[in-house]
C-alpha positions as CSV (number, residue, x, y, z in Angstrom):
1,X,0.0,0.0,0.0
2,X,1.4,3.7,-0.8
3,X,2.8,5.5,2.3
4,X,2.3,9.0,2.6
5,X,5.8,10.9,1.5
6,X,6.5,14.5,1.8
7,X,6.8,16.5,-1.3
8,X,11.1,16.6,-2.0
9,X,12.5,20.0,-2.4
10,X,14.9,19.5,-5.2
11,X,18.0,20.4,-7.1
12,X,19.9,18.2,-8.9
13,X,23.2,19.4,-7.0
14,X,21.7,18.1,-3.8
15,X,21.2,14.8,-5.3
16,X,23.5,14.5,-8.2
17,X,26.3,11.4,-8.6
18,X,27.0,12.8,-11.8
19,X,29.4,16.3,-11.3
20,X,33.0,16.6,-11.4
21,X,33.3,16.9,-7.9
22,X,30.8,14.3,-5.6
23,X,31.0,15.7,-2.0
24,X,28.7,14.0,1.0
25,X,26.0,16.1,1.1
26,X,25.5,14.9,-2.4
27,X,26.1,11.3,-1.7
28,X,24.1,11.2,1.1
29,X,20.8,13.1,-0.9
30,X,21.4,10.2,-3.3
31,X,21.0,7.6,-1.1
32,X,18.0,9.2,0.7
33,X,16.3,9.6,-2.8
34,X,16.7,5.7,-3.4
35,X,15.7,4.7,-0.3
36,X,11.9,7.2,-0.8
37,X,11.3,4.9,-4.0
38,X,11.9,2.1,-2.5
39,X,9.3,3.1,0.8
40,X,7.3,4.6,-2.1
41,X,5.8,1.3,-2.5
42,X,3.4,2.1,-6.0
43,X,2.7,5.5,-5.2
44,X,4.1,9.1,-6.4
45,X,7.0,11.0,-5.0
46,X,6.7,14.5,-5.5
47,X,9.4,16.9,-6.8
48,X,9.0,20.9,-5.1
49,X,11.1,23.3,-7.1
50,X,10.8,26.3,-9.2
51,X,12.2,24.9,-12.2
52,X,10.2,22.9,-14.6
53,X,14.4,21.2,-15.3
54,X,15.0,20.0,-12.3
55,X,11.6,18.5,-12.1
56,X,12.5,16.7,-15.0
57,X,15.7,15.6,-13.6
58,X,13.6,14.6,-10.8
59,X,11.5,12.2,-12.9
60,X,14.7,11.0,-15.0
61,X,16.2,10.5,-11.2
62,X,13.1,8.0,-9.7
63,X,12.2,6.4,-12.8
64,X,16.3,5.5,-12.8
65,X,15.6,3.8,-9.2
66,X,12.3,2.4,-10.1
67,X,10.8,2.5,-13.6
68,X,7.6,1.7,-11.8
69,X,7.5,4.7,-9.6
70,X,5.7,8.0,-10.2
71,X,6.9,11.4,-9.9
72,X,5.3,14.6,-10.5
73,X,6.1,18.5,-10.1
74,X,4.8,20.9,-7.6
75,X,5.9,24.0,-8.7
76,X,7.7,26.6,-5.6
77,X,4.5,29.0,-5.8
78,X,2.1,26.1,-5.7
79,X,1.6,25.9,-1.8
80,X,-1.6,24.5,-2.1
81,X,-0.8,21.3,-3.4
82,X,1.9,21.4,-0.4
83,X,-0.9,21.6,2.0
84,X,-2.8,18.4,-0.1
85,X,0.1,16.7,0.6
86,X,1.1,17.7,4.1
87,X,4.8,17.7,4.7
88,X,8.2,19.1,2.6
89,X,11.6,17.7,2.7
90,X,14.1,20.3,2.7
91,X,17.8,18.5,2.1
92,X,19.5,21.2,4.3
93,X,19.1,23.0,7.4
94,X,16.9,25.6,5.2
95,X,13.3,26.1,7.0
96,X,13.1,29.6,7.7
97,X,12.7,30.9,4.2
98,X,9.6,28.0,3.5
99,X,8.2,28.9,7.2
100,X,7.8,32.4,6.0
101,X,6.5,31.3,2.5
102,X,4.4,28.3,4.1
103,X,2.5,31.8,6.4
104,X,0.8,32.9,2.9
105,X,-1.6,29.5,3.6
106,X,-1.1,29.6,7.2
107,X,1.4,28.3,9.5
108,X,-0.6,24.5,10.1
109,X,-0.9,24.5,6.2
110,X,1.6,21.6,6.4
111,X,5.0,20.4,8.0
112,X,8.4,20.7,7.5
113,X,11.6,18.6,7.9
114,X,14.7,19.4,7.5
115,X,18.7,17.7,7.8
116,X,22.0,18.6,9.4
117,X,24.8,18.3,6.7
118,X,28.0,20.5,7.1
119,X,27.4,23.2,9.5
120,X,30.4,24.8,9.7
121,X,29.7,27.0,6.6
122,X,28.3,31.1,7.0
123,X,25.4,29.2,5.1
124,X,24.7,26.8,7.1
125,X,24.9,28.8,10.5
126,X,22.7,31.6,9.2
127,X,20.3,29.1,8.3
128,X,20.1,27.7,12.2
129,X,20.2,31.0,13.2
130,X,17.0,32.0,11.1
131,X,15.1,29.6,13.1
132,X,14.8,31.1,16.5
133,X,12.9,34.0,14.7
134,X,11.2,32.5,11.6
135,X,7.4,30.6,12.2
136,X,8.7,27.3,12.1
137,X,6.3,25.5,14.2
138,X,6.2,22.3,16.8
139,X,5.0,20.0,13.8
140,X,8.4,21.4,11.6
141,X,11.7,19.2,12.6
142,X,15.7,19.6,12.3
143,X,16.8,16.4,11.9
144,X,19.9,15.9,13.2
145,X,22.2,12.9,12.4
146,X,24.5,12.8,15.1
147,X,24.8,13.9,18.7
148,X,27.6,16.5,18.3
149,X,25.2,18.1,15.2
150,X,22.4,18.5,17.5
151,X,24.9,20.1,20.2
152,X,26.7,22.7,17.7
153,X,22.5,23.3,16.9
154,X,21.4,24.0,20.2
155,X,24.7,25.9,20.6
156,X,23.7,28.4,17.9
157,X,20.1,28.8,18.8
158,X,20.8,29.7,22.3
159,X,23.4,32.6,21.3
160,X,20.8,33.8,19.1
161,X,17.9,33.7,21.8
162,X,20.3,35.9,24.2
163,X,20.9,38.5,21.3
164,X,17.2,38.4,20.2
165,X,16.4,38.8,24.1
166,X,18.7,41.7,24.5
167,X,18.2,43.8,21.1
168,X,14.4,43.5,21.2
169,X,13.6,42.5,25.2
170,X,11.8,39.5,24.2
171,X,10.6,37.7,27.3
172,X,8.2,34.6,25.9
173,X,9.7,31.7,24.7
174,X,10.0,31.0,21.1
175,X,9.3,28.3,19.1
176,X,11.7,26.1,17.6
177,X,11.1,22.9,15.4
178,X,11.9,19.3,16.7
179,X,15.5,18.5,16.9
180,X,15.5,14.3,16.4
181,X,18.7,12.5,15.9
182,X,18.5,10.4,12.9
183,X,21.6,9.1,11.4
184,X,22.3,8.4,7.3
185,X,21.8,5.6,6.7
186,X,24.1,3.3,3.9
187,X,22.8,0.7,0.9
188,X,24.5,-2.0,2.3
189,X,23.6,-4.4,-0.4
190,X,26.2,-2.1,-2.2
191,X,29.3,-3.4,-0.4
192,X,28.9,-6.9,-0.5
193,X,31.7,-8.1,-1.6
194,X,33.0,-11.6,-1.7
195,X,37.0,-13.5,-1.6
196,X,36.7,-13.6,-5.4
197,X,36.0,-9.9,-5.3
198,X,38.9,-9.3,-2.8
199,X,41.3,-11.5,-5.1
200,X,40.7,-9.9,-8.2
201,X,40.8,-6.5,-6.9
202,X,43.8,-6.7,-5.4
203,X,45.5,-8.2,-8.7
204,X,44.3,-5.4,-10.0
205,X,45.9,-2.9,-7.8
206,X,49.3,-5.7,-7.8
207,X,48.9,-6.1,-4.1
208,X,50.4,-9.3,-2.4
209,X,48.4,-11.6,-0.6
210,X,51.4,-10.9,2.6
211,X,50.4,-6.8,2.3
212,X,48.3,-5.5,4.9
213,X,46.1,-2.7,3.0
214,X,45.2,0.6,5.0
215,X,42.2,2.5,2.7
216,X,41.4,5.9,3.4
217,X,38.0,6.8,0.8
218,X,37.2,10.1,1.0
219,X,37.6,14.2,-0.5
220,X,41.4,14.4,-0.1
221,X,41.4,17.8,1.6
222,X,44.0,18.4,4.4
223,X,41.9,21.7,5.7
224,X,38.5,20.7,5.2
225,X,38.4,16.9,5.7
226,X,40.9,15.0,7.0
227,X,44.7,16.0,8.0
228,X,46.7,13.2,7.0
229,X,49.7,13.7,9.0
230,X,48.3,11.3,11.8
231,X,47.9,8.6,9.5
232,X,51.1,8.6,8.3
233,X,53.2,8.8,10.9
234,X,51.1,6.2,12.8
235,X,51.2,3.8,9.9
236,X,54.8,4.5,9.7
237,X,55.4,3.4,13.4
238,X,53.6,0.5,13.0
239,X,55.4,-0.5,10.4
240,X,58.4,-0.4,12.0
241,X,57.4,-2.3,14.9
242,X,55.3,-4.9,13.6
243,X,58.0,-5.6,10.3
244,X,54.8,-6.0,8.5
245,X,54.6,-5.0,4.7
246,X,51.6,-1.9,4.6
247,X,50.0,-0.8,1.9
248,X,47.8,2.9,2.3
249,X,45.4,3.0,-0.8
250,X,43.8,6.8,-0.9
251,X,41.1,6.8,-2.5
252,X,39.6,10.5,-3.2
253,X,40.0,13.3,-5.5
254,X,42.2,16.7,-5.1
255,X,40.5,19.9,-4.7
256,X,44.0,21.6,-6.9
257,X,47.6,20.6,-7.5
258,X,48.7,21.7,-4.7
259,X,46.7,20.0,-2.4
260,X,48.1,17.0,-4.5
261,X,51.7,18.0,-4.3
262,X,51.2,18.2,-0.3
263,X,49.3,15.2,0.2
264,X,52.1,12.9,-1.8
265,X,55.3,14.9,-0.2
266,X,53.8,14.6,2.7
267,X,53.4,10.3,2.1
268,X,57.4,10.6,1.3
269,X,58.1,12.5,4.3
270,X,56.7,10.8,6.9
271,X,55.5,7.4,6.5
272,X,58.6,6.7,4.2
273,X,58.7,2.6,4.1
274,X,54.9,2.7,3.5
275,X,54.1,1.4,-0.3
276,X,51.2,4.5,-1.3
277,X,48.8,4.0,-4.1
278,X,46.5,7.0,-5.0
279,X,42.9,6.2,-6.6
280,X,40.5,8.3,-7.8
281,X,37.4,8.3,-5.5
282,X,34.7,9.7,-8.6
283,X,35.6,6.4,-10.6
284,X,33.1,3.6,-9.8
285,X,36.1,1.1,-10.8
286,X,38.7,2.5,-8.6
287,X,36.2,2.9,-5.9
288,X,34.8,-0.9,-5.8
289,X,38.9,-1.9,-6.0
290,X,39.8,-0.1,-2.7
291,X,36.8,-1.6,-0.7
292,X,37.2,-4.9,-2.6
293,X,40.7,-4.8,-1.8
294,X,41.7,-3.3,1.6
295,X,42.2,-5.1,5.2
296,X,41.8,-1.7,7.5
297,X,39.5,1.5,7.0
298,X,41.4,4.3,8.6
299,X,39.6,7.9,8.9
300,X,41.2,10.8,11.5
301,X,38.9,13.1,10.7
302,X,39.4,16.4,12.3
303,X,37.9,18.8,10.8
304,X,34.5,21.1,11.7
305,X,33.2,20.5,7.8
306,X,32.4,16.7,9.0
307,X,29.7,16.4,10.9
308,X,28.2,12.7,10.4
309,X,31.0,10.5,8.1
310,X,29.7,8.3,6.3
311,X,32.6,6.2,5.4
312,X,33.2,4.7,7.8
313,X,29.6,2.9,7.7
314,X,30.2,2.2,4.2
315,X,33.6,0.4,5.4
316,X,31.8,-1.4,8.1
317,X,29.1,-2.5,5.4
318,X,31.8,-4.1,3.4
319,X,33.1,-6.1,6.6
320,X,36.2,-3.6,7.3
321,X,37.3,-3.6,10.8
322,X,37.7,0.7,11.4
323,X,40.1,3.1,12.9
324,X,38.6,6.5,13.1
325,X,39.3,9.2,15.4
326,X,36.8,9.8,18.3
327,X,34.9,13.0,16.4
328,X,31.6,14.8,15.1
329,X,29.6,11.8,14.2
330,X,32.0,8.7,14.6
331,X,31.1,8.7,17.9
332,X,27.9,7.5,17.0
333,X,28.2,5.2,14.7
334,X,31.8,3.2,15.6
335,X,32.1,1.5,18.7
336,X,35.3,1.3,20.4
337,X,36.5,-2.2,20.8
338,X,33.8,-3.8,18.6
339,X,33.6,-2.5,15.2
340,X,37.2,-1.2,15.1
341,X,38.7,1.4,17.0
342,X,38.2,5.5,18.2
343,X,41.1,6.8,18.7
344,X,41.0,9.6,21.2
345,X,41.5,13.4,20.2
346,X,42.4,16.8,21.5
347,X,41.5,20.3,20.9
348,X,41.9,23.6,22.3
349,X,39.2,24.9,25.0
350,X,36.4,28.0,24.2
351,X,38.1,30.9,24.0
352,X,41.0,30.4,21.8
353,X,39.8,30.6,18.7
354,X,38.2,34.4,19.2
355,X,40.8,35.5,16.3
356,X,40.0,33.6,14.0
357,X,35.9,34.1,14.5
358,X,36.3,37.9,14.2
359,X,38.8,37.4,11.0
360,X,36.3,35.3,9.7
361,X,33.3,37.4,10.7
362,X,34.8,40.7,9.5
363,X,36.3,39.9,6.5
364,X,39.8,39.5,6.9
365,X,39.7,35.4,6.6
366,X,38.0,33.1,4.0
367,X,35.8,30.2,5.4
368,X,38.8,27.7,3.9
369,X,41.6,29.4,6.0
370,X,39.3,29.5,9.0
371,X,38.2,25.9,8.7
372,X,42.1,24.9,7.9
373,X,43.4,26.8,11.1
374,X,41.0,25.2,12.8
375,X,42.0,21.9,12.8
376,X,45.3,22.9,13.1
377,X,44.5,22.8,16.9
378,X,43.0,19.3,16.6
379,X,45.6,16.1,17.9
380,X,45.2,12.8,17.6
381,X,46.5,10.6,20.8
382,X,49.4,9.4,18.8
383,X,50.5,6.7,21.3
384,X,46.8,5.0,20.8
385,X,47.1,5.5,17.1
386,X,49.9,3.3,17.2
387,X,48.9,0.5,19.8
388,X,45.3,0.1,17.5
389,X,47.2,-0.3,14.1
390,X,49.9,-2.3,15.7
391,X,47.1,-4.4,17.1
392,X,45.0,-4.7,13.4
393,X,48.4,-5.5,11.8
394,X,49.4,-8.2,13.5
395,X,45.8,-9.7,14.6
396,X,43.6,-11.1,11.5
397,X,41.5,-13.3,13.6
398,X,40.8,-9.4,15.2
399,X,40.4,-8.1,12.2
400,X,37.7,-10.8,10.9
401,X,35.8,-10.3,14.3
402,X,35.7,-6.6,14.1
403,X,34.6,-6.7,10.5
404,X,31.9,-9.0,11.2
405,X,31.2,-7.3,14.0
406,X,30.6,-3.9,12.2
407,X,28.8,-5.5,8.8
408,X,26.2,-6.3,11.5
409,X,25.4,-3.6,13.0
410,X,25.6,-1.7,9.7
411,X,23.2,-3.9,8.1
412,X,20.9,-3.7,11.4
413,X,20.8,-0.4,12.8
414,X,22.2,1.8,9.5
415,X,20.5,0.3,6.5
416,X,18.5,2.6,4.7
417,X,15.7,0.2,5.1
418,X,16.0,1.1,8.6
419,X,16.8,4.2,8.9
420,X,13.9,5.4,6.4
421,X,11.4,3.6,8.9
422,X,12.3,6.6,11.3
423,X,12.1,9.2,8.8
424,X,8.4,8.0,8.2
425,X,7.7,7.4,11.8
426,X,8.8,11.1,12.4
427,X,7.2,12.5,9.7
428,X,3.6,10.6,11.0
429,X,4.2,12.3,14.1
430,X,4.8,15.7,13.1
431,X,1.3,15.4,10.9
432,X,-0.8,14.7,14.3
433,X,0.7,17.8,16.1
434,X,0.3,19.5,13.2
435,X,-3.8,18.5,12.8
436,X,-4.1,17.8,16.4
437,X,-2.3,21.0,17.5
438,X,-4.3,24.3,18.4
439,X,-2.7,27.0,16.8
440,X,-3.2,30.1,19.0
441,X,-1.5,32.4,16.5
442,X,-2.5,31.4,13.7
443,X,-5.5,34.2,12.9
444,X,-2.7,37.0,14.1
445,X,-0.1,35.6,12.1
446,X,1.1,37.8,9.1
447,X,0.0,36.3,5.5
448,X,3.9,37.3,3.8
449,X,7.0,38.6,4.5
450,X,7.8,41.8,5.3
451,X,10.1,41.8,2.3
452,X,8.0,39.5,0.1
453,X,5.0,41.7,-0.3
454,X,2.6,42.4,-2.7
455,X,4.3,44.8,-5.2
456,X,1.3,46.9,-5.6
457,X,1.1,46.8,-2.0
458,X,4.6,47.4,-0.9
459,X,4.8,50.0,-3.7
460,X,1.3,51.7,-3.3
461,X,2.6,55.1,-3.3
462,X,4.2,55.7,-6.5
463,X,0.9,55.9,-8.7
464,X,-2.2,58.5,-9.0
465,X,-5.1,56.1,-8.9
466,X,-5.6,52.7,-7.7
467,X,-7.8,50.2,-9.4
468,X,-10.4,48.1,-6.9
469,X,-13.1,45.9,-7.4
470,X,-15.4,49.0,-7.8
471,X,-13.8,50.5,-10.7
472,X,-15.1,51.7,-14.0
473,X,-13.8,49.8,-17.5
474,X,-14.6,50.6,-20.9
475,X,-13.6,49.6,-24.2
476,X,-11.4,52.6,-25.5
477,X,-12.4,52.7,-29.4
478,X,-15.4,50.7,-30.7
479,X,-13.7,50.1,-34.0
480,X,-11.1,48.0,-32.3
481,X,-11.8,44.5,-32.5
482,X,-11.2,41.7,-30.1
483,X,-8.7,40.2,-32.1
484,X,-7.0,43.4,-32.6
485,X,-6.6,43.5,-28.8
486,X,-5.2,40.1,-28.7
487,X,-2.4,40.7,-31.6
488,X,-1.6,43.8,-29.3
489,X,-1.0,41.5,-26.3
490,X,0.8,38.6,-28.4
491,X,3.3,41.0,-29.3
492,X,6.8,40.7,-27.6
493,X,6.1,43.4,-25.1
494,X,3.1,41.8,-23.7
495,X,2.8,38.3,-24.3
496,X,5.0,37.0,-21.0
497,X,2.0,38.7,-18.7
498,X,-1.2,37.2,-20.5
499,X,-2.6,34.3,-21.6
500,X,-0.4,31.7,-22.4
501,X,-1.6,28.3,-23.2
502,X,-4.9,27.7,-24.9
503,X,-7.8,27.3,-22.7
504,X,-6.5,31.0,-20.7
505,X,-6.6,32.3,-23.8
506,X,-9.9,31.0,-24.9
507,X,-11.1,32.4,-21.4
508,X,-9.9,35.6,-22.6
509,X,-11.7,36.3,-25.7
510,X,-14.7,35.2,-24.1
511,X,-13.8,38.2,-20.8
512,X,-13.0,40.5,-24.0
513,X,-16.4,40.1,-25.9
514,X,-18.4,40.4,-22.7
515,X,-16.5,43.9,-22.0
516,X,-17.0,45.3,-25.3
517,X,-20.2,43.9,-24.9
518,X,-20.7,46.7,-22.3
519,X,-19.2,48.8,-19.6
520,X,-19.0,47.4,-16.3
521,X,-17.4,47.7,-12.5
522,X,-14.0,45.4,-12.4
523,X,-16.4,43.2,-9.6
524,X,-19.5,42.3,-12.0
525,X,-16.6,41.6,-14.6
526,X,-15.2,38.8,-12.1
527,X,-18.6,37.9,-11.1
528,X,-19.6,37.3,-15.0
529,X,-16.2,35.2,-15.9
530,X,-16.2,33.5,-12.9
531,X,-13.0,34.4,-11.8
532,X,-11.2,36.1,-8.6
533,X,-11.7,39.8,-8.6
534,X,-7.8,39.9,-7.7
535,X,-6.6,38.1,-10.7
536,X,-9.2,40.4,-13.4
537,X,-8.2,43.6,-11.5
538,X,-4.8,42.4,-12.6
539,X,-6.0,42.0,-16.0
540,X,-7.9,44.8,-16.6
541,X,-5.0,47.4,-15.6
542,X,-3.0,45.1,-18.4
543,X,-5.9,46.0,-20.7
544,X,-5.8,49.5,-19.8
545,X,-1.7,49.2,-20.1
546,X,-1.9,47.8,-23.9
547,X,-4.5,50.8,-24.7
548,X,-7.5,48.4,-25.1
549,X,-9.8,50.1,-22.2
550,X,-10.3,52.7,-20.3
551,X,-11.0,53.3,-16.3
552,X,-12.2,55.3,-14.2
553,X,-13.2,56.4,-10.5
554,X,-16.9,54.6,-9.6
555,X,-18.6,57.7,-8.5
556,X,-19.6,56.9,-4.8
557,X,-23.6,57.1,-4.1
């Protein structure tokens, strides 16, 4: 039977495999869209966007998963069908700017649900930031995928509570949307992989059966990913102690050339009697090779860009006992001494990175210098390091229980399969607050934006007259024709403001005849073409615009 499915806000960049540069936002948007068709189970996914080419891509996207699946377009301004379907997915911490559009049909007109990706970026930030004052509602959510997300969220709103209380004195307390912690989730069907696999990949790459492979898969980024310095010179010490042959496959792509150049003098430098192989992380190939292939997952992130990883789930899918460092998300998903290893980390207390906030805030630092620097200050408990690898080198029986260990609890707890049950099961909750809910401010709640009006509105001023329901129209020149009118507004300079398609225009011609017809007050005009007297006041200031009619003041009785 179809489940009920939010309408998906989307872009191909949020969900695209396809550009020259796939980053985990992306990767992750993917694998949420595949898991939606699969829970879409014969009914229709819709697409919310603006652009009827992304809707498209939308469609060429599902029917990719699932020929059999559905998918149809809500255009951005069509909040309506929004409300007839009852919930949006935004991919992104976004939900202030469709809170404020979501007031023009009321703030219970439907929910909203949102996800944590990076959130180290101004973007990102500003976005939590937005929500303390936007109208997101207790039916609206943040979802969260890991503990330290939800902390660095509730972090943000609370500074922006105490400036909102200070600058404007405000003493009630302010709604905020649900903040649930729901991790990615990983196909794990994808990494399957079996000893054949393993055999040939490592031909492949011309690795010995005696090698113990190390695989780091990921952007290779030293600033805003992963340092690798820890890795090396761990992998070199272990090395040295256990006499063991190790292999490090990276498996990524560069951001420039010199990122490259560092990354590869920085192999030769410091972990020196370590045999390094380089693959390229955007070919499928080169990617199956280095899970196929490798013994150890190894990820020291230490960077404030990562905020879930999901990696290291993907290793654990394939059976790949882990060595991560104890950060952001990792925490979550790894545990210590059963699916591989956290290796503990260091970083400086509050306080000493005030420079580098007010470089960044004011101008004088980029976000990649800022994000760089900051992970400058973050160390990896080295002797640990060590002991762990040391361990994993030496210990296959370890590493076969560890891997086991972590393809289960993958497969269990992080499957999309899984994971998408909680998605639903949040997303049925926040509908019964949201119809169960009174909503208190709802009649005193604005329709729009205080930047978003109503041009003639917001810009009432700058004209003589304004025409209303009880204006005067009549046709300017009775030796104009209908048609003549309608060649007037097919013309370049009027045709993207009228009718466009057929049946509008045949409506048209039929509200022309009937005002050459006779005279009449804008209203009766609505009232006799059945239509809104909003959209033929529109219309018949076009008219007046393209010469065909003239109005004038309704004389009051």
């Amino acid at each position: 039977m179809p489940r009920e499915l939010p309408a998906i806000k989307y872009e191909p960049d949020g969900y695209s495999l396809s550009g020259p540069s796939v980053v985990g936002r992306q990767a992750a948007g993917h694998a949420f869209l595949r898991a939606a068709v699969q829970a879409c189970d014969g009914g229709t996914l819709a697409a919310y966007t603006p652009h009827e080419q992304s809707a498209q891509a939308f469609s060429a996207a599902v029917h990719a998963i699932d020929p059999n699946t559905k998918a149809c377009w809500v255009p951005a301004n069509h909040l309506d069908s929004l409300a007839s379907i009852g919930a949006l997915y935004i991919p992104d911490p976004g939900l202030a700017a469709a809170a404020r559009a979501r007031l023009r049909r009321g703030p219970a007109a439907y929910s909203m649900c949102g996800v944590t990706h990076t959130l180290s970026s101004h973007w990102s930030m500003d976005a939590i930031k937005q929500l303390v004052s936007a109208p997101v509602m207790p039916w609206d959510a943040l979802i969260c995928t890991s503990t330290s997300a939800r902390q660095v969220v509730e972090r943000v709103v609370a500074q922006e509570q105490d400036y909102l209380r200070w600058r404007l004195g405000v003493k009630a307390p302010l709604t905020l949307p649900q903040l649930p912690i729901i991790p990615l989730g990983v196909h794990t069907g994808d990494f399957a992989f079996t000893p054949a696999d393993r055999q040939a990949a490592r031909a492949a790459l011309g690795i010995g059966a005696d090698e113990v492979v190390m695989l780091f898969m990921g952007r290779l980024s030293f600033h805003s990913k992963a340092h690798p310095h820890a890795m090396y010179v761990g992998l070199q010490a272990a090395a040295a102690q256990t006499g063991r042959p190790i292999t490090l496959l990276q498996c990524g792509r560069f951001g420039s050339d010199l990122t490259e150049a560092a990354f590869k003098e920085g192999a030769a430098q410091f972990c020196p009697d370590v045999r390094t192989l380089w693959l390229d992380g955007q070919a499928e190939a080169q990617r199956q090779q280095a899970w196929a292939g490798a013994d150890v997952f190894i990820s020291l992130s230490d960077n404030i860009q990562e905020t879930f990883g999901l990696t290291p789930l993907e290793a654990m899918a394939c059976g790949l006992p882990v060595v991560v460092s104890d950060w952001d998300g990792y925490k979550d998903t790894v545990r210590d001494g059963v699916d591989g290893f956290r290796i503990p980390t260091w970083m400086p207390a509050p306080g000493a990175g005030e420079g580098w906030a007010t470089s960044l805030e004011t101008g004088n630092m980029d976000f990649d210098m800022y994000s760089g620097l900051t992970c400058q200050g973050v160390a990896m408990d080295m002797q640990m390091l060590v002991e762990r690898l040391v361990q994993l080198i030496e210990q296959p029986a370890l590493r076969q229980r560890m891997g086991q260990e972590g393809r289960a609890r993958a497969t269990q707890d992080f499957d999309w399969r899984v994971v998408f049950v909680r998605y639903l099961s949040l997303w049925a909750e926040l509908n019964i607050l949201r119809r169960d809910a009174a909503v208190p401010k709802a009649p005193q709640a604005p329709h729009f934006d205080a930047a978003r009006q109503d041009p003639y509105r917001l810009f009432a001023g700058y004209g003589t007259h304004e025409a209303g329901p009880l204006s005067q129209m009549q046709w300017r020149d009775a030796s104009v024709t209908v048609n003549d009118v309608l060649a007037t507004l097919r013309s370049p300079l009027f045709n993207y403001a009228v009718a466009s398609t057929p049946a509008q225009l045949q409506r048209l011609t039929e509200a022309l005849k009937r005002l050459k017809a006779q005279p009449c007050l804008i209203q009766d005009w609505a009232r006799a073409n059945q239509a809104p007297v909003g959209d033929m006041i529109l219309l018949a200031c076009q008219l007046a615009k393209a010469g065909a009619i003239n109005l004038s003041l309704h004389p009051q009785p």
